[in-house]
N, C-alpha and C positions, 0 to 999 in steps of 0.2 A: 318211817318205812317208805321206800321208796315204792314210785309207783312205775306202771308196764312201762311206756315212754322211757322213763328213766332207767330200766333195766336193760331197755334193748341198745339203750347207749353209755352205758356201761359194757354190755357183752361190747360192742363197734368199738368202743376204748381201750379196751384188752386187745383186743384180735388187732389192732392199728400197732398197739405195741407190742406187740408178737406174744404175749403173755397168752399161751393157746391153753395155758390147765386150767388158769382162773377163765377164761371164757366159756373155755366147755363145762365145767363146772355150776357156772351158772346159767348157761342154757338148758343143760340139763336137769335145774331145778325149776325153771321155768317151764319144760316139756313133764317133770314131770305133777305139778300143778296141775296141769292144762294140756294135755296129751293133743287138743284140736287148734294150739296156737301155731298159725300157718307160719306167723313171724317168727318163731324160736325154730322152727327147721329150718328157714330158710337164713338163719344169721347163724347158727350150726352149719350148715350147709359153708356158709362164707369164712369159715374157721376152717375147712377141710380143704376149700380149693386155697385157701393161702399158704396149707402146708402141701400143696399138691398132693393131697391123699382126694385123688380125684371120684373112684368111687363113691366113697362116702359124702363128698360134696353132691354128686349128683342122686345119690340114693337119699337125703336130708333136701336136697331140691325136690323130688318128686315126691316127698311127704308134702311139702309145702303147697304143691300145686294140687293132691288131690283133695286137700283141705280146703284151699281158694284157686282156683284156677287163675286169677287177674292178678296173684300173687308174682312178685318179681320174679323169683324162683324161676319163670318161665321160660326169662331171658338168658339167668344163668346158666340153666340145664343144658340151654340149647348149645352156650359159647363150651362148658367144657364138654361137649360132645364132639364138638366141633374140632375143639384141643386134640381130644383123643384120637379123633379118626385125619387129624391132619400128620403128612410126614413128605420130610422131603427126599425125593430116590434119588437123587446125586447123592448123598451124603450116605448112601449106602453103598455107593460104586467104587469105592476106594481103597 
């Protein structure tokens, strides 16, 4: 049986080869194990911004952070927030 460590890089092994069902799949058996592992929302979370379904990355970021706040999650939340609220208005003037 594999142990945490090795699961959460398994899920970074999927999600690297874009294999997004077997990922979430099993982040989802690891959240649902352990509903207070900050680290399976926040490698959830990095499954969702790599399909740019940005909501759910930052909605799986902000589980992660209110379970550990020193959780990386922190830095994620912020970049796609950042994402979303950036835009450039030339590229509207057209």
């Amino acid at each position: 049986m594999e142990n945490l460590t090795q699961k959460y890089q398994t899920i970074k092994d999927f999600t690297e080869k874009e294999d997004y069902s077997n990922a979430i799949k099993l982040v989802d058996e690891l959240i649902k194990e352990n509903n207070k592992d900050d680290m399976a929302y926040y490698l959830k979370g990095n499954i969702f911004k790599k399909q740019n379904n940005w909501q759910e990355a930052i909605n799986n970021y902000t589980l992660a952070i209110e379970i550990n706040p020193e959780n990386p999650a922190t830095t994620m939340r912020r970049i796609c927030i950042d994402i979303l609220n950036f835009f450039n208005k030339d590229m509207f003037n057209h």
